[in-house]
C-alpha positions as CSV (number, residue, x, y, z in Angstrom):
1,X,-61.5,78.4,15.1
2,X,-58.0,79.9,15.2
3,X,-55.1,76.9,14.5
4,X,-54.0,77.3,17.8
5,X,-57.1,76.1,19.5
6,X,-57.8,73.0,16.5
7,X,-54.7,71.9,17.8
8,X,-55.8,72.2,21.1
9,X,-58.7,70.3,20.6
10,X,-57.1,67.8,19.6
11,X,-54.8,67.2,22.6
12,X,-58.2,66.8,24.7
13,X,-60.2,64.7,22.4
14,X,-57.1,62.1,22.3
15,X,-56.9,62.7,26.3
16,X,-60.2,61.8,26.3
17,X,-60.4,59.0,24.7
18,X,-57.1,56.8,25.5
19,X,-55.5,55.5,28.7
20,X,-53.5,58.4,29.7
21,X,-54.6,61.1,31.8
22,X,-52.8,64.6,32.6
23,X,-52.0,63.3,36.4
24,X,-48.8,61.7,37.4
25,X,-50.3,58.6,38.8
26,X,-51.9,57.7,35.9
27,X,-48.7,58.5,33.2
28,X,-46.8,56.1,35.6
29,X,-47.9,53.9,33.6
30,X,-45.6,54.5,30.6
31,X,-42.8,52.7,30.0
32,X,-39.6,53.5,28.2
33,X,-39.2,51.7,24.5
34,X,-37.2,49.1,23.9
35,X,-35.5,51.3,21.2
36,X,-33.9,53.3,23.9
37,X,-33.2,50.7,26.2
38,X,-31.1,49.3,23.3
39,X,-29.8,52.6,22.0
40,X,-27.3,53.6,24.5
41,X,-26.1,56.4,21.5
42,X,-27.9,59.2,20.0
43,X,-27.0,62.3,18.4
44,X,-28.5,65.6,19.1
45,X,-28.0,68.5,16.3
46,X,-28.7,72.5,17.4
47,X,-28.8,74.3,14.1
48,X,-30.8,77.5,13.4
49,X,-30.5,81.4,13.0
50,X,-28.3,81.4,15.9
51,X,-25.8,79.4,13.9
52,X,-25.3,82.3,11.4
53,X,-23.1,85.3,13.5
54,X,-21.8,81.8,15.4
55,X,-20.7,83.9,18.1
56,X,-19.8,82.3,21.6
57,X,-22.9,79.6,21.6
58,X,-26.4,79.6,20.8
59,X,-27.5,82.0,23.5
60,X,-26.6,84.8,21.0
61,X,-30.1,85.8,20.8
62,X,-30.5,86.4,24.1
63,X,-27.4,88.2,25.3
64,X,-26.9,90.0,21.7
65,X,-29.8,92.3,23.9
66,X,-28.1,92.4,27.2
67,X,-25.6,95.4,27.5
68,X,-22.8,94.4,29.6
69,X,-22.5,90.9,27.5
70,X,-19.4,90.8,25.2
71,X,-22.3,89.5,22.4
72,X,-23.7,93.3,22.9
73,X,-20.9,94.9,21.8
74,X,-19.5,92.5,19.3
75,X,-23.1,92.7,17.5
76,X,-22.8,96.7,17.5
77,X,-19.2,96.2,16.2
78,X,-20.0,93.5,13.5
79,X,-23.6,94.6,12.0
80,X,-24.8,97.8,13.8
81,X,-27.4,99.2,15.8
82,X,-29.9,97.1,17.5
83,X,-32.9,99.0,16.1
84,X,-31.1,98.5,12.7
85,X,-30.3,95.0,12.8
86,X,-31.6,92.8,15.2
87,X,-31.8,88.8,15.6
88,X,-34.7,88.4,13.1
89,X,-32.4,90.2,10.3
90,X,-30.3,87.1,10.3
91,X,-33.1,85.3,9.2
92,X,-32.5,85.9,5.6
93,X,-28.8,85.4,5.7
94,X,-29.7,81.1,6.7
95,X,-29.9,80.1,3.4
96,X,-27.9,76.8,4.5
97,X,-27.3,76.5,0.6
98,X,-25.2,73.2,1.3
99,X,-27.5,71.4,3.3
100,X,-27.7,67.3,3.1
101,X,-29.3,65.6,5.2
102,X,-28.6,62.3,3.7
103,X,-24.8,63.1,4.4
104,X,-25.4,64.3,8.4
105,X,-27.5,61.1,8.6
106,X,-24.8,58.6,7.0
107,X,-22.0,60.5,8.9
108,X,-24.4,60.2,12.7
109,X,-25.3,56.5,11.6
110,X,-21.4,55.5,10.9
111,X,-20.4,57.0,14.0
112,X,-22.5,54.3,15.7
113,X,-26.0,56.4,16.3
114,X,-28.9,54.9,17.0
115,X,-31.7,57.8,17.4
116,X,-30.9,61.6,16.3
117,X,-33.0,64.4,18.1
118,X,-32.9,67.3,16.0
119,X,-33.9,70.7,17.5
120,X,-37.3,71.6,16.2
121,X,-37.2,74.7,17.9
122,X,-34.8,76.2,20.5
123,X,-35.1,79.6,22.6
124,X,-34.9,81.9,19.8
125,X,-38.1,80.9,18.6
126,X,-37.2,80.1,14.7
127,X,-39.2,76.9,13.9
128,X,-37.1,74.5,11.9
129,X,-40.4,72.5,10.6
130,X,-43.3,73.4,8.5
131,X,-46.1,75.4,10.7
132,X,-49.2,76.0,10.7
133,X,-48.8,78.2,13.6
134,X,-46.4,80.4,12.8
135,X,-44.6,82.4,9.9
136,X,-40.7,82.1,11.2
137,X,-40.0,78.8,10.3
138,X,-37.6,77.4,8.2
139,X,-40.1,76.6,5.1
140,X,-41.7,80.0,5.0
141,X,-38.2,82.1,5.2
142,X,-34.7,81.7,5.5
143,X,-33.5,78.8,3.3
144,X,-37.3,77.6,3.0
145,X,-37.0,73.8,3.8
146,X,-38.3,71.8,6.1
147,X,-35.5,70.6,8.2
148,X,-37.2,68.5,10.3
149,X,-39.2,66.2,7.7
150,X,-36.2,65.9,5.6
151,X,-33.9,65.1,8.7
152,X,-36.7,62.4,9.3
153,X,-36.8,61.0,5.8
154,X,-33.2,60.8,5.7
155,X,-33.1,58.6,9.3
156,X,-36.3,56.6,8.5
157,X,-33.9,55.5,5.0
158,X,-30.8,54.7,7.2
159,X,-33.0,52.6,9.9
160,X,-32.5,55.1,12.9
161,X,-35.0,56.5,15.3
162,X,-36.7,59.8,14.5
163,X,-37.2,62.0,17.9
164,X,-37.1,65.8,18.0
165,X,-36.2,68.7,20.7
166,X,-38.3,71.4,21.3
167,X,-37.0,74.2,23.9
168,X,-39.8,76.8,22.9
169,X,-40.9,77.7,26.9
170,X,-37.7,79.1,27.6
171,X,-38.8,82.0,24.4
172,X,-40.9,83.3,27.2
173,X,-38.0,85.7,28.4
174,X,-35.2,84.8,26.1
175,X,-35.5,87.7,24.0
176,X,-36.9,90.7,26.9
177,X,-33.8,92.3,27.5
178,X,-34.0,93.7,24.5
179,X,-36.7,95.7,26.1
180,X,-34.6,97.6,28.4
181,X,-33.3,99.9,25.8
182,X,-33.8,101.2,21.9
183,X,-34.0,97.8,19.9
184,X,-35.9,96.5,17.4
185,X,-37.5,94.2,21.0
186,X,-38.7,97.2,22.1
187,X,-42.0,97.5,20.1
188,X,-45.2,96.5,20.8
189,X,-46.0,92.6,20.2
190,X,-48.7,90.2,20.5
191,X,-49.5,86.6,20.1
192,X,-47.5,85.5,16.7
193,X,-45.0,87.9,16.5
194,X,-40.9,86.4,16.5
195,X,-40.2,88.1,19.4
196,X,-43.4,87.8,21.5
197,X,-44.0,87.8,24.7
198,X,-40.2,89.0,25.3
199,X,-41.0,89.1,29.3
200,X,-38.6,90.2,31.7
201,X,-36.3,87.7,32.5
202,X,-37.0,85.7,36.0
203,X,-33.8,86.4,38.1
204,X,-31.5,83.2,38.2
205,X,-34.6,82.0,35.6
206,X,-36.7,81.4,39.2
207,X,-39.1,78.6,39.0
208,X,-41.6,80.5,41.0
209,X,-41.1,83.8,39.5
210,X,-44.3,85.2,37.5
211,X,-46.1,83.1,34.8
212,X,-45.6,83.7,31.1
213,X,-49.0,85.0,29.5
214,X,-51.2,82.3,29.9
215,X,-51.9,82.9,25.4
216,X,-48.2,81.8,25.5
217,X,-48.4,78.6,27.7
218,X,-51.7,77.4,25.5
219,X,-49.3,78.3,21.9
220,X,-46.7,76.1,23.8
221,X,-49.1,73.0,24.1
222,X,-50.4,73.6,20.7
223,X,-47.2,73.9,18.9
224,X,-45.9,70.7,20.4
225,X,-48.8,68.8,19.5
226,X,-48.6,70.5,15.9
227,X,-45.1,68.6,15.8
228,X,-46.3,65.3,17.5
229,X,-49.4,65.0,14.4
230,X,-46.8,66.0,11.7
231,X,-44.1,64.2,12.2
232,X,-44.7,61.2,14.7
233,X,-41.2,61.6,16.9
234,X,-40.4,58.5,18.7
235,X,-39.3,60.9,21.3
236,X,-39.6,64.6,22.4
237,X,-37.0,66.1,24.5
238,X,-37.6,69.3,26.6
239,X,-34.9,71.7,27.9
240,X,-34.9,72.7,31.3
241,X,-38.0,75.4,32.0
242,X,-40.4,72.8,31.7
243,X,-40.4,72.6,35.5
244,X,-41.7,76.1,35.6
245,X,-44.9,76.0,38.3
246,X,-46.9,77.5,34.9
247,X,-45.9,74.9,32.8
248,X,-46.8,71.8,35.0
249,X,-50.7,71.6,33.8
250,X,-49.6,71.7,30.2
251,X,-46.6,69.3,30.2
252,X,-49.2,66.4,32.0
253,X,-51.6,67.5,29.0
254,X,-49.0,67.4,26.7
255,X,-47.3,64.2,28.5
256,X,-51.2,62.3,28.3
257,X,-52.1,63.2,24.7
258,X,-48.8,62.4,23.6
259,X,-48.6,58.9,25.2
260,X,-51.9,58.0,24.1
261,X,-51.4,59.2,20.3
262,X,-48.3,57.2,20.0
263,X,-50.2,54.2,21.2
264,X,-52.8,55.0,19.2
265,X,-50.3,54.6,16.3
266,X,-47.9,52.1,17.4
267,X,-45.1,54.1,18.1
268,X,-43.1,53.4,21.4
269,X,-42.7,57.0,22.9
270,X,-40.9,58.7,24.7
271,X,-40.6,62.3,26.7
272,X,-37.1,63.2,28.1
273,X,-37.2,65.6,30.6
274,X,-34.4,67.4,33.2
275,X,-34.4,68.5,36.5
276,X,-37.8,67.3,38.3
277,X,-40.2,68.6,35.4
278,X,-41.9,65.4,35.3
279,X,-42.1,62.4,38.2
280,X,-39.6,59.7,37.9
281,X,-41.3,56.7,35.9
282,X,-43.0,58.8,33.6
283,X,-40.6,59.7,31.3
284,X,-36.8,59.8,31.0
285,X,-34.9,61.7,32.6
286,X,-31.7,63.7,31.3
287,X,-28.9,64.7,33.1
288,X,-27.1,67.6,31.4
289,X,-23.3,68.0,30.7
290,X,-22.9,65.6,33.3
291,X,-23.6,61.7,34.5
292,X,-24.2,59.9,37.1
293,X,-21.9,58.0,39.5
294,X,-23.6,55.1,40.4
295,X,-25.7,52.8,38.2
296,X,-29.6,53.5,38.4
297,X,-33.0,51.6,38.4
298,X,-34.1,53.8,35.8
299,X,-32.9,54.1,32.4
300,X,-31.7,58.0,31.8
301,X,-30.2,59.7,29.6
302,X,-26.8,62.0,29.3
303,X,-26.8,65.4,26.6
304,X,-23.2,67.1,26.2
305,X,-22.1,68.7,23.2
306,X,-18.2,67.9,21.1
307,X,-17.6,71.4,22.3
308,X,-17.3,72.3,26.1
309,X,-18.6,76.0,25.5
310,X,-21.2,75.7,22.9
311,X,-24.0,73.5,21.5
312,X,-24.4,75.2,18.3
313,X,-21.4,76.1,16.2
314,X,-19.2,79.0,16.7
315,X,-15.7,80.4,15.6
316,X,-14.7,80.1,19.3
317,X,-15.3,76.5,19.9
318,X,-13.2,74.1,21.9
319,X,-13.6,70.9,21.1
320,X,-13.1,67.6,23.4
321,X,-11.0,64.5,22.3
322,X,-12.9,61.2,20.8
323,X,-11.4,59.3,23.3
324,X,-13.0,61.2,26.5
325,X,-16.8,61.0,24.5
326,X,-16.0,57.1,23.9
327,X,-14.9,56.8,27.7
328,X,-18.3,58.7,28.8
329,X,-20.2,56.3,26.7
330,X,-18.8,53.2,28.2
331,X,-19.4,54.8,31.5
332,X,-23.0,55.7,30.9
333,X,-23.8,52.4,29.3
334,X,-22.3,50.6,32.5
335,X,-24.7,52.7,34.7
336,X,-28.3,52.1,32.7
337,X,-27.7,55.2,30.6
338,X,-27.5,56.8,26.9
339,X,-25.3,59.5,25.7
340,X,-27.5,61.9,23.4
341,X,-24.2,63.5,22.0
342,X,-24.4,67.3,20.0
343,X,-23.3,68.4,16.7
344,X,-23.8,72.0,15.5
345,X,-23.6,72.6,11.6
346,X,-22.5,75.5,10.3
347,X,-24.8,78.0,9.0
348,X,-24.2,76.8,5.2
349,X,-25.3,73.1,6.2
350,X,-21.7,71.7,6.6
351,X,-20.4,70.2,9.8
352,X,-17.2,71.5,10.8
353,X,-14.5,69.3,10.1
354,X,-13.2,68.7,14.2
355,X,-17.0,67.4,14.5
356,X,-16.2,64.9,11.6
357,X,-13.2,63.8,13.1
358,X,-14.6,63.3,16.4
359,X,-17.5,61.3,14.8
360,X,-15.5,59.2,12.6
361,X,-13.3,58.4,15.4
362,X,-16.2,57.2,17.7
363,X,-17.4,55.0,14.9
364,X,-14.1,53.1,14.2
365,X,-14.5,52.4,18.0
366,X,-18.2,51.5,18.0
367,X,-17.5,49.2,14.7
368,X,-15.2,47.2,16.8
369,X,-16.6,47.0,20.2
370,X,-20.4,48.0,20.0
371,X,-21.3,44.4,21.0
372,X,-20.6,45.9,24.6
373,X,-22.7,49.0,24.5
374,X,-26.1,48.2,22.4
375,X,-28.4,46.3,24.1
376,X,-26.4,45.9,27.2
377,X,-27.5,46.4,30.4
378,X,-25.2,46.8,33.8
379,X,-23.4,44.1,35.8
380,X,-24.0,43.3,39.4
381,X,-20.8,45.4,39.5
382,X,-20.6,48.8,37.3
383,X,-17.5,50.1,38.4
384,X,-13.6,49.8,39.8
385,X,-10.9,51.9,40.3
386,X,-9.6,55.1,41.9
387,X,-10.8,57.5,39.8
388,X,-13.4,59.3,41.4
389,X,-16.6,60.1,39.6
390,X,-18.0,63.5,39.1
391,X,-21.4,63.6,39.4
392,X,-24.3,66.3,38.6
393,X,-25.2,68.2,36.1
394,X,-22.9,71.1,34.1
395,X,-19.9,68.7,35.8
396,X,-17.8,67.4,33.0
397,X,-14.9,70.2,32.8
398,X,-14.1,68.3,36.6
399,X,-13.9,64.8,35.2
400,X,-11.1,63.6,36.5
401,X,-8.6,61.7,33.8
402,X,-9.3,57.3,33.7
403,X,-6.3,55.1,34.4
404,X,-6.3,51.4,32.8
405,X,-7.2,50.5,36.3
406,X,-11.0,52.2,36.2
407,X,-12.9,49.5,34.8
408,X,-16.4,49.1,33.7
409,X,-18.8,46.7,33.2
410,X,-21.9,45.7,31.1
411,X,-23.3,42.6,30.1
412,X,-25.7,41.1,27.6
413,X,-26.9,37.7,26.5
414,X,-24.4,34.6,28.2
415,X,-21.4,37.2,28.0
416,X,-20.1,40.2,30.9
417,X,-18.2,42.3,29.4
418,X,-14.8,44.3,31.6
419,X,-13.7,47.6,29.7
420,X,-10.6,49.3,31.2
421,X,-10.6,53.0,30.3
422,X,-7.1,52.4,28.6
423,X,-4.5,50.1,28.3
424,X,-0.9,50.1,27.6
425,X,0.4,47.0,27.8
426,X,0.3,46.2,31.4
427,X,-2.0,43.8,33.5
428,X,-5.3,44.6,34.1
429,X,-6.3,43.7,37.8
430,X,-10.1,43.3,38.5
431,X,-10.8,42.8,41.7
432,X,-14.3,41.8,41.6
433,X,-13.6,38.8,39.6
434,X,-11.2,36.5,42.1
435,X,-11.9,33.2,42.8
436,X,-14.1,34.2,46.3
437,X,-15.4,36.9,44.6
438,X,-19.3,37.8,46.4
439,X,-19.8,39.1,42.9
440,X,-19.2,36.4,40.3
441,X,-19.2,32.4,40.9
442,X,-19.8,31.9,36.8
443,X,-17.6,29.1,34.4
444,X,-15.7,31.2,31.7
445,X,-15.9,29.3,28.7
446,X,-14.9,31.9,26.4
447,X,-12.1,34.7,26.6
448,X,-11.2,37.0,24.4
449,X,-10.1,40.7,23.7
450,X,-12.1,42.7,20.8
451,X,-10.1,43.9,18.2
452,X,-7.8,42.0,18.4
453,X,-6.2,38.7,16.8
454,X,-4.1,37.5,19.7
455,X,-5.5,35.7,22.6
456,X,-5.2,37.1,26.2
457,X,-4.1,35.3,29.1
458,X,-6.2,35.4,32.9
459,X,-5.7,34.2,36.0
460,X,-7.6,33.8,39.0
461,X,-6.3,34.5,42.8
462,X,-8.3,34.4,45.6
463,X,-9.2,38.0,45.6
464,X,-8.8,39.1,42.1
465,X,-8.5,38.5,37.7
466,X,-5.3,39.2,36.3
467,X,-5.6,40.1,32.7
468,X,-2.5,40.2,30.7
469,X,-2.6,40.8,26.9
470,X,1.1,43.1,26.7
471,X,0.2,42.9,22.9
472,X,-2.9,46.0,23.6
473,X,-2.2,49.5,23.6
474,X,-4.9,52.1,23.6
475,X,-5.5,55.0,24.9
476,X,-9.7,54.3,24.8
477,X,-11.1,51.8,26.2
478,X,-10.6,48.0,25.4
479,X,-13.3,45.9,25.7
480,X,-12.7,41.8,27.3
481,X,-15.4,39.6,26.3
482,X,-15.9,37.2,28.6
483,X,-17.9,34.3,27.9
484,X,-20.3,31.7,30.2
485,X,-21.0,28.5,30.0
């Protein structure tokens, strides 16, 4: 028995013997974990040999092979002919030699983390986790550790929730330009190999275009249950070709066995998904770059990066402020959402030091005002002002700037708390708190301003709160608590 199929026997002896079964109608049936419900804050890490030439973003692998890419010609310029040195030669150069994971853990869980999803594996197909499976993992070359079980020691000692990323499908085709002309690609390959199977790229990555090898599909299922009996994530998040037709029998396999282990062991599970891989109620779904503009009956999930043109570190990076991230968390809380936000180390283990700024600055935040994000859920009302909302995925470049007048609101326990976007000094109007509101008929007991020592001042008109604490001035948000009897 190759290791391949003992993990695939696996997956169908725990099929066959718990609850779930690979159809939708029975994996309806899960329910998302109280951990995430709580959450509302994760952090996401992409790290791996990619992060070595940090050249534009992680998709180095694939476009280093694609001749009219500026990667193409920047490789050739930087380290040399293709067929002399391709991706896998930067595999010795990751010796990550200042690698902590203690420190990236106490720096996620002071910027207010909850869960961290490290990437296991992403497109490239370099395994950051000790394998049975395959050779080109972090343990067995490269700095030879196992970044995944000492990322999850580190979190389990800090009290955060362990989940991982794997993005291995899209490895189908990532590397296959590199067929098109003399590489070190261009060889023959089989099942095993780093670049294998290296097909030819679907055109605009079609989701009907033609299967991956079917050896491939089967490696996919049993390298994610590999991870799943290894390492016990609380939650396994899938990039985008999931939805592939191919891929739909083995995700429900996947989805079953790995909804039925983490019963088995107590562990409240989840998969996070994008796009319509998987049917709504059976996972979580995530909404790339982007959000949602309305509240939602389901809970979801938000992934963006600190950088707008990369998720892995890179020379070229340009990085967004701490106060639009804090503002997309307040607006993802209000509509039933997390924010699963991305750091990418540097090649040596460090995290750049913009990244630490930006994390350090959402923690001060969070320290103050996390009372109205964790364990919150939305208001009758989620929303006022005139700032439009972008929604949709791959949307955030169009977010439009927040005035003190865009409001939102989430509330938890016997309190509902309003958070203007900013505020500098002048009233705050909310207009769905007057005295004939259709929204809110509650007795405030309780008013008060986090943050803050001073005492702000409401009133109540007929058709709207006035809020006036002059003494507040900040360009993030400010969070009112206010309190029923």
């Amino acid at each position: 028995m190759t290791v391949q199929e003992k993990y695939l026997k696996i997956v169908d002896e725990v099929i066959e013997k718990g609850p779930y079964k690979p159809e939708w109608v029975s994996l309806s049936g899960y329910e998302t974990p109280k951990w995430f419900k709580d959450a509302k804050f994760g952090i996401f890490i992409h790290w791996g040999v990619f992060s070595v030439p940090a050249f534009n973003n992680e998709w180095y692998p694939r476009n280093m092979y694609i001749q009219d890419m500026e990667e193409w010609q920047h490789h050739r310029d930087t380290y040399g002919e293709h067929t002399k040195f391709g991706y896998k030669d930067f595999i010795p150069m990751f010796t990550a030699d200042k690698f902590n994971p203690e420190e990236w853990v106490k720096l996620f869980k002071n910027a207010g983390a909850k869960y961290i999803v490290p990437v296991a594996e992403h497109h490239d197909g370099f395994q950051m986790y000790d394998s049975e499976i395959s050779e080109w993992t972090s343990v067995k070359m490269a700095m030879k550790r196992d970044v995944l079980g000492e990322l999850k020691e580190a979190m389990e000692k800090e009290g955060l929730v362990f989940c991982e990323s794997n993005h291995r499908v899209e490895h189908a085709f990532f590397m296959g330009h590199g067929r098109e002309f003399e590489s070190d690609v261009n060889q023959p390959m089989e099942l095993g190999d780093f670049y294998w199977p290296a097909m030819p790229e679907p055109e605009n990555q079609d989701l009907y275009s033609p299967d991956p090898p079917t050896g491939f599909l089967e490696d996919w299922l049993a390298r994610n249950c590999e991870i799943v009996e290894k390492y016990r994530p609380s939650m396994v998040y899938f990039d985008w070709w999931i939805q592939h037709k191919s891929v739909k029998p083995y995700l429900k396999k996947f989805a079953a066995y790995y909804y039925n282990r983490a019963a088995e062991w107590g562990i409240p599970a989840a998969i996070s998904y994008k796009h319509d891989a998987m049917m709504t109620g059976t996972g979580i779904l995530d909404i790339e770059r982007g959000h949602f503009a309305n509240a939602k009956p389901f809970y979801w999930q938000s992934d963006t990066s600190m950088a707008f043109n990369s998720w892995c570190y890179t020379e070229q990076n340009r990085f967004k402020e701490a106060k639009h991230i804090i503002q997309d968390i307040v607006d993802i809380t209000s509509k039933n959402g997390c924010l699963l936000l991305n750091v990418g180390p540097k090649s040596d283990g460090t995290i750049c030091d913009e990244e630490v700024k930006i994390l350090n600055e959402i923690g001060e935040w969070m320290a103050v005002n996390g009372e109205a994000i964790y364990g919150t859920h939305p208001w009758r009302v989620q929303e006022e002002g005139e700032t439009e909302a972008v929604e949709g995925m791959f949307s955030e470049e169009k977010r439009n700037e927040y005035k003190s007048s865009d409001i939102r609101f989430t509330c938890k326990a016997d309190c509902i708390y309003i958070i203007p976007m900013q505020q500098h000094g002048e009233d705050i109007i909310v207009n769905n708190m007057g005295e004939n509101s259709k929204d809110f008929h509650g007795i405030i007991s309780e008013f008060t301003v986090l943050g803050y020592n001073e005492k702000p001042e409401f009133t109540r008109d007929a058709d709207k709160m006035t809020i006036h604490a002059p003494f507040v001035d900040s360009d993030k948000p400010v969070v009112y608590r206010l309190k029923l009897m």
